[in-house]
C-alpha positions in Angstrom: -82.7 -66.5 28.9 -80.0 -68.2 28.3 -79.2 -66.7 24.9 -79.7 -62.7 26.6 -77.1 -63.3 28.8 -74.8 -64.1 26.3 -75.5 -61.3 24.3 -75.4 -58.7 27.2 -71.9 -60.4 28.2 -70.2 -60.1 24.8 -71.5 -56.5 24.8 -70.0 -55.4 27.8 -66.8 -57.0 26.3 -67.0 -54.8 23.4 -67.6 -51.8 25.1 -65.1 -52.3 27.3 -62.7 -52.7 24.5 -63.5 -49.8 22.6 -63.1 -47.7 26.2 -59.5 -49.0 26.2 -58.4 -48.3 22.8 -59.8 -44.9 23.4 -58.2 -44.4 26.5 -54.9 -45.6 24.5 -55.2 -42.9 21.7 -56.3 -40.3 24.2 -53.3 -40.8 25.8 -51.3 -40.9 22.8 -52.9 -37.6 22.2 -52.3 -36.0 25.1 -48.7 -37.0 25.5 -48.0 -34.9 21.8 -50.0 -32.3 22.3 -49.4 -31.4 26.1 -46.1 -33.7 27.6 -44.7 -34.6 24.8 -43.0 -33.7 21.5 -42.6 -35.6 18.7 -39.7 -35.5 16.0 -42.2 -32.9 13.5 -42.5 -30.7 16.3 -39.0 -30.4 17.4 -38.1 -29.6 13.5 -41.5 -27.0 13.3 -40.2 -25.4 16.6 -36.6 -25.7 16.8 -35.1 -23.0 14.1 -32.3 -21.0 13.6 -32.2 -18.4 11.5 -28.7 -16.9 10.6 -27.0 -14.6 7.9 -23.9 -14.9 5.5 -22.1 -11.5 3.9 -22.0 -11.6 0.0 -19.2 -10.0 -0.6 -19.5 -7.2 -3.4 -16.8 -7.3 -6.2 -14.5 -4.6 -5.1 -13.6 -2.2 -8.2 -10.6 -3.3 -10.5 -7.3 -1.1 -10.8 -6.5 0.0 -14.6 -3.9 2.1 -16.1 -5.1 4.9 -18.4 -5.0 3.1 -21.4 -7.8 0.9 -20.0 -5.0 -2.3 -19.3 -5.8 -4.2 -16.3 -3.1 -4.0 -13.3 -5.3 -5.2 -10.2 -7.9 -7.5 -10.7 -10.5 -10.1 -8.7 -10.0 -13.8 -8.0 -12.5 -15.0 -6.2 -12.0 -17.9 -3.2 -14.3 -19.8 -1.4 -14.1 -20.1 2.8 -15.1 -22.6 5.5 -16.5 -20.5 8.2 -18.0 -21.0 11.6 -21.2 -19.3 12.4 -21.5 -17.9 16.0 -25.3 -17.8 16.1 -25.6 -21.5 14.6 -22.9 -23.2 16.8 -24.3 -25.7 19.9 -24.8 -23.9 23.2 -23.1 -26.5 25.3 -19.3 -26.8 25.2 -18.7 -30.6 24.6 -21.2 -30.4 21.1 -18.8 -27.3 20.2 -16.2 -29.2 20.4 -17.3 -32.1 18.2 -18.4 -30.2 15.7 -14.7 -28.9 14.9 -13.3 -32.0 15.2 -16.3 -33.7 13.0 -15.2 -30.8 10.7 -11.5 -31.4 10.9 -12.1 -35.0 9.9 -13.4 -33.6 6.5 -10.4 -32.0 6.1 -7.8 -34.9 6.9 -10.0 -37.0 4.9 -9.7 -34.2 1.8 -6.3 -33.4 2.0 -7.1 -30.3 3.5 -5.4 -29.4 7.0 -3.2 -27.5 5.2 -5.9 -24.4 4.5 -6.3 -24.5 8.1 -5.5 -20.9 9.4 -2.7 -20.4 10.9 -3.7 -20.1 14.8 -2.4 -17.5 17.4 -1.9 -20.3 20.4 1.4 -19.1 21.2 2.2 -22.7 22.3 4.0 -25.8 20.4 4.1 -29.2 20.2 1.2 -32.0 21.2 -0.9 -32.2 24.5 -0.1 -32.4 26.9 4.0 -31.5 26.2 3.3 -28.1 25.2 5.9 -25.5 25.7 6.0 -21.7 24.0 6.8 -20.9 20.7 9.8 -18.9 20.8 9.3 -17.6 17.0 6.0 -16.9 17.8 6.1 -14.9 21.3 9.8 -13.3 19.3 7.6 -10.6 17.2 7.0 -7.8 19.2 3.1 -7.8 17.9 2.5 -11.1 18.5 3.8 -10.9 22.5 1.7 -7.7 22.8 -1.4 -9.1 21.7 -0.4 -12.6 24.2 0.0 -10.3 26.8 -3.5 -8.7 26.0 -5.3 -12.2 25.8 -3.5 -13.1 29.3 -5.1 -10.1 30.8 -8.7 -10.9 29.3 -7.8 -14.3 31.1 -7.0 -12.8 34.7 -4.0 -14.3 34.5 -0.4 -13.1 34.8 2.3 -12.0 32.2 4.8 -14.5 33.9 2.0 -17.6 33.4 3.9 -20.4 32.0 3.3 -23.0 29.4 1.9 -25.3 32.1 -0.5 -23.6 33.8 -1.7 -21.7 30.6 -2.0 -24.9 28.9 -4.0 -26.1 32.1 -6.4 -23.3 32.5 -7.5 -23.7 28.6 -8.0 -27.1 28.7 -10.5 -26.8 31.4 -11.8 -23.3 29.8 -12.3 -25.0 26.7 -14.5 -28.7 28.3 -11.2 -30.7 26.9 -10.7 -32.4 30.3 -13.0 -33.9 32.4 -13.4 -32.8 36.5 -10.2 -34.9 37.2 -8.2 -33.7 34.3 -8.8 -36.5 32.2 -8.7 -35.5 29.1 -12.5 -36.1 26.7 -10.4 -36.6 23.5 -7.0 -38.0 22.0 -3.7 -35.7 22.6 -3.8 -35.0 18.9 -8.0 -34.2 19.2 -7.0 -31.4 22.3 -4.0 -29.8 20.8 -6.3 -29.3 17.4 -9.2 -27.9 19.7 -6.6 -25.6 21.7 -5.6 -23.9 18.3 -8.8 -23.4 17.4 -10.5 -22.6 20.6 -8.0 -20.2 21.6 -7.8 -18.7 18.1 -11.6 -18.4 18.2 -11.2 -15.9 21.2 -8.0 -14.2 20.0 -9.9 -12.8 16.6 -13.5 -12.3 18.7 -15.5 -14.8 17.5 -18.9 -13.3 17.6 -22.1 -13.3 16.0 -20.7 -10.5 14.3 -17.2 -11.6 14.2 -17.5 -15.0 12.0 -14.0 -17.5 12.2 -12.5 -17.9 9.3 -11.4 -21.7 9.2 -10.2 -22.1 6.0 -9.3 -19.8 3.0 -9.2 -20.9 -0.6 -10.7 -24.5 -0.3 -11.7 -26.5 -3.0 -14.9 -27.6 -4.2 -14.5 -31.4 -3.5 -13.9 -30.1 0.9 -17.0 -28.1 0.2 -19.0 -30.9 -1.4 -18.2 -33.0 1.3 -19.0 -30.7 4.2 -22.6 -30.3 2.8 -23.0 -34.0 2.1 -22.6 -34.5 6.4 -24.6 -31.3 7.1 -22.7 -30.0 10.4 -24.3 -27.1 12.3 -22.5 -24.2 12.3 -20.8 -24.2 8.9 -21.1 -22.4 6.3 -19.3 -21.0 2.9 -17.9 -17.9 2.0 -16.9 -16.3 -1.3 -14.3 -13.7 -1.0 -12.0 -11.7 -3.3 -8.4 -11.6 -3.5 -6.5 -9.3 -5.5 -4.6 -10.3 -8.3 -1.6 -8.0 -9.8 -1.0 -8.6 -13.5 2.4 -6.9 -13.5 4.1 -8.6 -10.5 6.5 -6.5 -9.2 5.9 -3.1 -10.6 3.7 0.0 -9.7 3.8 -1.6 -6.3 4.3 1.8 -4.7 1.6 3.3 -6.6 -0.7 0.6 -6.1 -0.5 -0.6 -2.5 -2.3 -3.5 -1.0 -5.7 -4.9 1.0 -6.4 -6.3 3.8 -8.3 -6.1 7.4 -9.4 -3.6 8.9 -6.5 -2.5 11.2 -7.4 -2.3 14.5 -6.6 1.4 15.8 -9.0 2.2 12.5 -11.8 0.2 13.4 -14.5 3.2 14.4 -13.5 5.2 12.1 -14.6 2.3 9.3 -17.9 1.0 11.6 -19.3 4.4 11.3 -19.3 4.1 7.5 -20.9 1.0 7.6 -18.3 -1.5 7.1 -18.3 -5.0 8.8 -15.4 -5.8 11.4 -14.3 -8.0 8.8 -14.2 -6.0 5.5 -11.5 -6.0 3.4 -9.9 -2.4 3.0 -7.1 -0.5 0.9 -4.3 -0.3 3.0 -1.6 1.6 1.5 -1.2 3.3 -1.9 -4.2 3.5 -5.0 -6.2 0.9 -3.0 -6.4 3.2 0.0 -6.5 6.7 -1.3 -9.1 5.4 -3.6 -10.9 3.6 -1.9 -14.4 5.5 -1.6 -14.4 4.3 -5.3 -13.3 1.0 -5.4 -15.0 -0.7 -2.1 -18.1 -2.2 -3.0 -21.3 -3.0 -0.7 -22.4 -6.2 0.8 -25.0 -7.9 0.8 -27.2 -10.3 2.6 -28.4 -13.9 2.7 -30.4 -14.7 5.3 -30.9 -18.9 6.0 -33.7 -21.0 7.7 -32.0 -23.9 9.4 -33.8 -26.6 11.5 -32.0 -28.5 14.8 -30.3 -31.1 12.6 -28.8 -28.5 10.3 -31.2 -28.9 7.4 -32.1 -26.0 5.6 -35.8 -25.0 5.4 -35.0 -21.2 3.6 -32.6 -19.1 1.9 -33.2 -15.5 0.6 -31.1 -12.7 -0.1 -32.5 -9.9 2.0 -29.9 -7.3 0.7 -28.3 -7.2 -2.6 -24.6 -6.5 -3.2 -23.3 -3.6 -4.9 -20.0 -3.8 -7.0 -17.6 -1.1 -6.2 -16.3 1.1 -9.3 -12.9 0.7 -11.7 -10.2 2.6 -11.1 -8.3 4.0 -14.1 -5.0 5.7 -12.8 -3.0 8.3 -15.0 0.3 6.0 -15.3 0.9 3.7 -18.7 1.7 0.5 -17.5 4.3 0.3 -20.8 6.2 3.3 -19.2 6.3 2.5 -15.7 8.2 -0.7 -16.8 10.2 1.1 -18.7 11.0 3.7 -16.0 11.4 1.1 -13.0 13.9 -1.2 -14.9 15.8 1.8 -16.6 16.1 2.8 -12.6 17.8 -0.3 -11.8 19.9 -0.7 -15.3 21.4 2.6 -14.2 22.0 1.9 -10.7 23.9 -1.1 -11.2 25.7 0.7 -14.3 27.1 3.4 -12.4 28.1 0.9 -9.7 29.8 -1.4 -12.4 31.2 1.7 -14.3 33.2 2.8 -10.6 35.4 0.2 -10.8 37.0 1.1 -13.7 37.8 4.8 -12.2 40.4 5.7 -9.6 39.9 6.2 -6.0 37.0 5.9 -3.9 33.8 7.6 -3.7 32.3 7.4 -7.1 29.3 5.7 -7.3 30.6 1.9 -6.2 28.2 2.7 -3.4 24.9 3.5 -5.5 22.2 0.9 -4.6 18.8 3.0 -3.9 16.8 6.0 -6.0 13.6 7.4 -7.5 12.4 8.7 -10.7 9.2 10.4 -12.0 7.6 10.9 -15.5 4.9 13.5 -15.2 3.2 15.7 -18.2 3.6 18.9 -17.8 0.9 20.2 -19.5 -1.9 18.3 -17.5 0.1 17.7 -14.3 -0.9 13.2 -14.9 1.9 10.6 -13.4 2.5 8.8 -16.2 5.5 6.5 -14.3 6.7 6.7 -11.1 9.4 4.2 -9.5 11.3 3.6 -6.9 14.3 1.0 -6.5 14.9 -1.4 -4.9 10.9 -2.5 -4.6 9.0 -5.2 -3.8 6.8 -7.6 -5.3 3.0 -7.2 -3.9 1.9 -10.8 -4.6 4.5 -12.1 -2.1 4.1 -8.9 0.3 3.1 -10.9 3.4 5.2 -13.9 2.9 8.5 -11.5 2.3 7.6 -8.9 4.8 10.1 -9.8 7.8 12.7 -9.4 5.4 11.3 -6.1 3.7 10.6 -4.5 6.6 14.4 -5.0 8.1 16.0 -4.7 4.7 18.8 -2.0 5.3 18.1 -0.4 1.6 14.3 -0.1 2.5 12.6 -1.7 -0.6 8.8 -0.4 1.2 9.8 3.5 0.8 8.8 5.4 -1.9 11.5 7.3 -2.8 10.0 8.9 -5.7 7.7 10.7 -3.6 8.4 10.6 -0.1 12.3 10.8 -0.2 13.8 14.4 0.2 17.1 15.0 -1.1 19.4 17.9 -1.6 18.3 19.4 -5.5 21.8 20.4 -6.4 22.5 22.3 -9.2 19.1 21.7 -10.5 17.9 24.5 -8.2 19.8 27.0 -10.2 17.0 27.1 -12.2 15.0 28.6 -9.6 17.5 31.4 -8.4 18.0 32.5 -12.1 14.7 32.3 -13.3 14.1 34.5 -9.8 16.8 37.0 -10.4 15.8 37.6 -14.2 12.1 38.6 -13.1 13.1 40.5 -9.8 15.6 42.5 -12.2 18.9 41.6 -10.7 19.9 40.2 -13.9 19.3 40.4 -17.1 19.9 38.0 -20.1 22.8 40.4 -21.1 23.9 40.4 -17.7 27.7 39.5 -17.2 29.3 38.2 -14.3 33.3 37.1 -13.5 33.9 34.1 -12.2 37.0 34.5 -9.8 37.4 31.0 -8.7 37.0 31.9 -4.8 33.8 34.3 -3.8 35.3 36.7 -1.2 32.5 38.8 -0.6 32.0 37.6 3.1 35.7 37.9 4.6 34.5 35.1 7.3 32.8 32.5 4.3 34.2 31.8 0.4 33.4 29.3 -1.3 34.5 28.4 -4.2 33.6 27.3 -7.4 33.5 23.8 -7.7 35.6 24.3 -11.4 38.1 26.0 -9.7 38.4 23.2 -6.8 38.8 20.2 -9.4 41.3 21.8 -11.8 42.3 25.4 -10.5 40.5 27.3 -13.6 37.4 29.1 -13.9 34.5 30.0 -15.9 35.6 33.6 -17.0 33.0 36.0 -17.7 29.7 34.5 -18.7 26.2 35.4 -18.7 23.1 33.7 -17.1 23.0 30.4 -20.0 26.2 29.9 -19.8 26.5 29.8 -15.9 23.7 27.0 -16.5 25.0 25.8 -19.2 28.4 24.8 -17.2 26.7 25.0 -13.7 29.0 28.2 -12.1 28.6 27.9 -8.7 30.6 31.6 -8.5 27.6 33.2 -10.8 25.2 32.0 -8.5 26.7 32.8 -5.4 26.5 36.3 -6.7 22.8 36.5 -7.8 21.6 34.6 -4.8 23.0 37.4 -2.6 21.7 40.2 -4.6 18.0 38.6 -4.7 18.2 37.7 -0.9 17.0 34.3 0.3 13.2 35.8 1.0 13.0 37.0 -2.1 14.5 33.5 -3.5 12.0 31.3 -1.4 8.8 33.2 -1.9 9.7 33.1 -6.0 11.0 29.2 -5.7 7.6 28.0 -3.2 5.3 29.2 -6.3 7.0 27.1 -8.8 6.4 24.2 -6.9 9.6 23.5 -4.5 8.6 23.5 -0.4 5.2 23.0 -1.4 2.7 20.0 -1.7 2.1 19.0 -5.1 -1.5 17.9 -5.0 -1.2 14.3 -5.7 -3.4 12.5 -3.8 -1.0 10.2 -1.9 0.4 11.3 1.5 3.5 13.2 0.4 6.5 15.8 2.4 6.1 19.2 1.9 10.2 19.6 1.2 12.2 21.7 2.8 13.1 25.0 1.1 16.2 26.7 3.3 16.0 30.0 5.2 15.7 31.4 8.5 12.2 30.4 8.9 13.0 26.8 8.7 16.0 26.8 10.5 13.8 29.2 13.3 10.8 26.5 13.5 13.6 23.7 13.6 15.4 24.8 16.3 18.5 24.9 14.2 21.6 27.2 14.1 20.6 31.0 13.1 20.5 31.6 9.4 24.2 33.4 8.0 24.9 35.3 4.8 26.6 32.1 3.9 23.8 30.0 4.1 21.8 32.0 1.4 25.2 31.5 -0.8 24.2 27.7 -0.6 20.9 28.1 -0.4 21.5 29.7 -4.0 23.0 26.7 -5.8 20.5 24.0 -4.0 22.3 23.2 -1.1 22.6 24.2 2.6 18.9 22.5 4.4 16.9 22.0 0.7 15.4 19.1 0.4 12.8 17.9 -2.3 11.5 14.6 -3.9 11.6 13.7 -7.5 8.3 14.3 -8.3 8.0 18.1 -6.7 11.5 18.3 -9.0 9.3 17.5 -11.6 7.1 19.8 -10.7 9.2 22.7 -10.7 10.6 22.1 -14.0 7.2 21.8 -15.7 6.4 25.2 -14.1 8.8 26.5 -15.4 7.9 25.5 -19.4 4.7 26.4 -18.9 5.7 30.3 -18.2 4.7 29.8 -14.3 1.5 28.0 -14.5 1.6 24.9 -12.1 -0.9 21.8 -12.5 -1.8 19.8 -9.8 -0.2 16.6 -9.8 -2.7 13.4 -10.1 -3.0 9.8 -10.2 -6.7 9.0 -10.6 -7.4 9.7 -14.5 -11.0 8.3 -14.3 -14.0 6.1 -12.4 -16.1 3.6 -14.4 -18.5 1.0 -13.8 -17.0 -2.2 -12.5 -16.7 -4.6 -15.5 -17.1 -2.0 -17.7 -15.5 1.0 -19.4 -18.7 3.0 -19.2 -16.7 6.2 -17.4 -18.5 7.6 -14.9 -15.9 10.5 -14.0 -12.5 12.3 -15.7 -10.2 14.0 -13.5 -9.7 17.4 -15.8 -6.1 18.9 -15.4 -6.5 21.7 -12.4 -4.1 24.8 -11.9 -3.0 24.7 -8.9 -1.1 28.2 -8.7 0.4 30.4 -11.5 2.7 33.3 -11.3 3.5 35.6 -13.4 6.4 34.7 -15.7 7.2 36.5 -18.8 7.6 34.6 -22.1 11.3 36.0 -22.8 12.6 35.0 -19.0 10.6 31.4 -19.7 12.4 30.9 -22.8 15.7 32.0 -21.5 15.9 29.2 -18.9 14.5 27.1 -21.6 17.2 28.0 -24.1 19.9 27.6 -21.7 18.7 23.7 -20.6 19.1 23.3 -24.5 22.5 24.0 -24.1 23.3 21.7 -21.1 22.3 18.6 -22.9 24.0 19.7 -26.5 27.5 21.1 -25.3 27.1 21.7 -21.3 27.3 19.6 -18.4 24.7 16.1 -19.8 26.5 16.4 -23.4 28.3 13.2 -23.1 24.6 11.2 -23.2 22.7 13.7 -25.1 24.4 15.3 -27.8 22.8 14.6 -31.0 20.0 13.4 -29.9 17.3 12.6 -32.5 15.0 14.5 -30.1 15.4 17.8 -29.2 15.5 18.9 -25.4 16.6 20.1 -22.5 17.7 19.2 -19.0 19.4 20.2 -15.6 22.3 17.7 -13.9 23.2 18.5 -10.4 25.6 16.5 -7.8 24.3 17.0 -4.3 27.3 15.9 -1.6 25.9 14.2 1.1 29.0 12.9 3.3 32.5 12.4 3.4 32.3 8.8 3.6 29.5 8.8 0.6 29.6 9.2 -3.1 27.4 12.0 -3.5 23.7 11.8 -5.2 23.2 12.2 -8.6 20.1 14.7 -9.7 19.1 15.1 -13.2 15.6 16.7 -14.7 15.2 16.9 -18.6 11.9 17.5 -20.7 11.3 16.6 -24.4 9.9 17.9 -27.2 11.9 21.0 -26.6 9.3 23.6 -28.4 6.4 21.5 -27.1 7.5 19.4 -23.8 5.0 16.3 -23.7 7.4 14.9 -20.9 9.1 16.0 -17.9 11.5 13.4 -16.2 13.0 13.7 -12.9 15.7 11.0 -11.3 17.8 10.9 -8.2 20.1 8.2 -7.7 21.6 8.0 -4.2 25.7 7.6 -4.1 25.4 8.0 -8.4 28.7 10.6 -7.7 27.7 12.6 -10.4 24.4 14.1 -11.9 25.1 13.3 -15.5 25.5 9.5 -14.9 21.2 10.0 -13.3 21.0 10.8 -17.1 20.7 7.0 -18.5 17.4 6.1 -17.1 16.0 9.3 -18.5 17.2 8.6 -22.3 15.4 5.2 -21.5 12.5 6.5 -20.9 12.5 9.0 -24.0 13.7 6.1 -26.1 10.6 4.3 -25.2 8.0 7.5 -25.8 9.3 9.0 -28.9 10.0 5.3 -30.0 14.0 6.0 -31.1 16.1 2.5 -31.6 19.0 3.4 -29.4 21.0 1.1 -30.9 20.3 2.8 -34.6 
């Protein structure tokens, strides 16, 4: 009996024991699967799932002989991802400043964008930036964020500084602040920057720009939620300084264009041509995204990465200019500039050409209607566009307009082209056709002018026929045929070889301005006079044109009255590649109807201005036969005038038509030395020989 009562005893012991220690895992069991969770589940449950843009190559700029002018470089950014940053203010924060450590530890605070906090100096002494808050775009946009912030435009540095603190979880209840004065005046740049640019889940913050791979290395090596790295492209111009008005520039979407570039799918933060070949062309060269979409769990780790949308390179641009040429043609612009300026002060009196400083000048092809140079001076250097822009944009000589293009200046003498060529094919003249040149026109008894011979020495031209009133530029000869063809008859004939007209080129370019009652009517300007056709006649009274339509015109005119359409783009290819995908064939843009004799004529007679007329002096026995058109447009009495001169070469085959304007050159001849430049460089002639 004894024995039995042991034996039930230790087996109630037992049982009881294993009823415990099932009660314990029981427990155990319950408290992960229904109150509890344990460190797997929080990294099972717990995701976030985000997505980073590849960026598409965007397509590369060449000239037509296939030489790169814009390319790619490609930089890597620190970013902050809205959808992967803490919920709660106080982890926001520590992640930046966990971040900024990496980059004071690095070397790295320096690729720290630049923030839009308009205030200076450390927490809690802040005080406005008066450089800041002194650009006219930067108070607008403070003024815009104060709104946003209900408060008022006459807020001041205290209670701005105040109300972000405590916006931003900086301070504590009491105004205490959570971090060190350096730690808050970091956060308020970034914070407030943050807000300024949108920060979004579709508006990522651009931290950094550029970093290297040892910040990069080290931010992964910490795994910090929210950031992430991003390739982008930045554009790279192999000729610094040059073609910068042709090619233009890239950057962010500007803000009063920002629907008009959502609805063709671009992100908020695209890169986009801005001005010149990288915006007119930019259908071709812009690229697609893609997509990466990532997997990450609470603590940053990532579980997986897939692209869910492959990017798709944008195509090469091939533009009609040779880079060779355009050199050529910019510096010859500049050499002649500061020639005619040197040259004045070796000449008596005032008013000839000490005062030159700006102009434009154009190579085209006549027979295809291709830019193959175009310059303007003074210019600009696009790699250090932002960093100089303050002082481009206030520069008094205006280094940012085009003046090849978009400048409109008085033709001059070179319009006497137009009213003879006119004259000859409305029959008022013919080449036989004999006029006197009596110093002083006294047809009008109220207007005569007088020839501008006559004013300099008191002589005249005689009796000449139309290729010698070109030849020496009579004013008297023209005054004459001008008012027997009528200014209708002059403008109608003058619009269809190009002058008052667009040109085609696909820039944004003037129309010009050719003079007559219709302009002066839709200007409201001073009623047209019998006079006014006089000056209309010779290029002056309200014409206006730019170098290139002058170019234009002249290559109308050797091709018997068929006009091209002026174009840059020579041909699309596949990025990387010079598989072409397009070529831009030449296109007639309007033709009239010219006859052969009347075409060679005018021809003939710009022969004779360059071998014993008016551009002798630079020209005569050339190696090259030619022809050209000097005029000398006054502007003011308290400016040198602006020298004009068009010439084309081969004479019985023009390849070439050049066009120059040099504002204040005094006279048109001295425009002349930037176009023997140029046709030293294309028929390869050692000047110096």
């Amino acid at each position: 009996m004894k024995i039995k009562k042991i034996s039930l005893s230790r087996n109630i012991m037992m049982i009881g024991f294993f009823v415990i220690i099932c009660l314990v895992y029981c427990a155990k069991l319950i408290s992960i699967q229904i109150a509890g969770r344990d460190f797997y589940e929080l990294v099972s449950t717990y995701t976030y799932t985000r997505t980073e843009t590849i960026t598409a190559q965007r397509g590369e700029i060449f000239d037509r002989n296939g030489t790169p002018l814009v390319t790619n470089i490609y930089t890597r950014n620190i970013v902050f991802d809205y959808a992967s940053m803490p919920v709660y203010k106080d982890e926001f924060n520590d992640v930046i400043l966990r971040t900024l450590e990496i980059f004071e530890k690095t070397g790295n605070l320096d690729k720290i964008s630049q923030s839009a906090l308009p205030l200076e100096g450390v927490y809690p002494d802040l005080k406005f930036s008066d450089e800041f808050l002194g650009h006219s775009g930067n108070l607008s946009k403070f003024k815009r964020m104060l709104s946003s912030f209900n408060l008022s435009e006459n807020t001041d540095s205290a209670k701005l500084t105040n109300f972000l603190v405590r916006r931003y979880a900086l301070v504590d209840g009491n105004g205490k602040g959570r971090y060190t004065d350096r730690q808050i005046t970091r956060l308020l740049q970034i914070r407030y920057d943050m807000e300024y640019k949108k920060f979004s889940t579709r508006q990522p913050y651009i931290l950094a720009e550029d970093v290297d791979i040892a910040l990069i290395t080290q931010l992964k090596e910490i795994n910090i939620r929210g950031i992430s790295v991003t390739e982008t492209v930045q554009r790279h111009y192999n000729y610094p300084g040059y073609a910068s008005h042709i090619l233009g520039r890239v950057g962010k979407i500007p803000s009063e264009n920002v629907d008009y570039y959502r609805e063709l799918g671009y992100s908020l933060d695209a890169t986009v041509g801005i001005l010149g070949a990288e915006k007119v062309f930019e259908n071709y060269l812009r690229g697609i995204d893609g997509q990466r979409t990532i997997i990450e769990d609470a603590y940053g780790n990532i579980l997986e990465e897939r692209i869910t949308k492959e990017p798709v390179a944008g195509k090469d641009v091939w533009l009609t200019i040779d880079i060779n040429m355009q050199i050529i043609a910019e510096d010859a612009l500049k050499n002649n500039i500061n020639l005619i300026v040197e040259n004045a002060k070796n000449k008596k009196g005032a008013l000839n050409g000490e005062d030159a400083s700006a102009g434009g000048i154009t190579v085209v092809s006549p027979k295809t209607g291709e830019v193959l140079a175009m310059g303007s001076y003074p210019t600009f250097d696009l790699a250090t566009y932002n960093s100089d822009y303050s002082t481009l944009s206030t520069d008094p000589l205006r280094p940012l307009f085009n003046r090849a293009l978009t400048g409109l200046y008085s033709p001059g003498s070179t319009f006497k082209l137009a009213t003879a060529t006119a004259a000859l094919t409305e029959n008022i003249i013919t080449k036989d056709t004999k006029i006197t040149d009596k110093g002083i026109y006294t047809y009008y008894p109220d207007y005569q002018p007088r020839c501008h011979i006559y004013v300099n020495y008191g002589i005249t031209h005689g009796t000449i026929n139309v290729v010698q009133a070109i030849q020496h530029s009579c004013n008297y000869f023209f005054y004459e045929i001008g008012r027997l063809l009528t200014i209708d008859r002059l403008n109608s004939f003058s619009r269809q070889l190009g002058l008052g007209d667009l040109t085609g080129i696909e820039f944004p370019e003037p129309i010009g301005i050719l003079a007559g009652p219709e302009y002066r009517e839709n200007n409201g300007l001073e009623p047209w006079s019998p006079g006014d056709t006089l000056q209309a006649s010779i290029g002056q009274s309200d014409n206006a044109f730019s170098p290139l339509q002058l170019g234009v015109y002249m290559s109308t005119l050797l091709n018997g009255g068929t006009r091209y359409r002026i174009h840059l783009l020579h041909s699309v290819h596949e990025y990387s590649s010079k598989a072409e995908i397009m070529l831009v064939p030449p296109e007639i843009k309007s033709s009239i109807n010219l006859s052969q004799e009347h075409a060679q004529l005018i021809k003939s007679a710009m022969k004779s201005v360059v071998e014993s007329g008016s551009a002798a002096r630079l020209f005569r026995n050339y190696p090259i036969e030619m022809g050209g058109k000097t005029g000398t447009a006054q502007v003011s009495k308290t400016k040198s005038a602006n020298a004009i001169f068009i010439a084309f070469a081969p004479f019985d085959d023009p390849e070439i038509v050049v066009s120059c304007i040099i504002e204040q050159g005094a006279t048109g001849i001295d425009a002349g030395y930037a176009i023997r430049d140029v046709f030293d460089y294309y028929f390869d002639i050692d000047s110096n020989s």
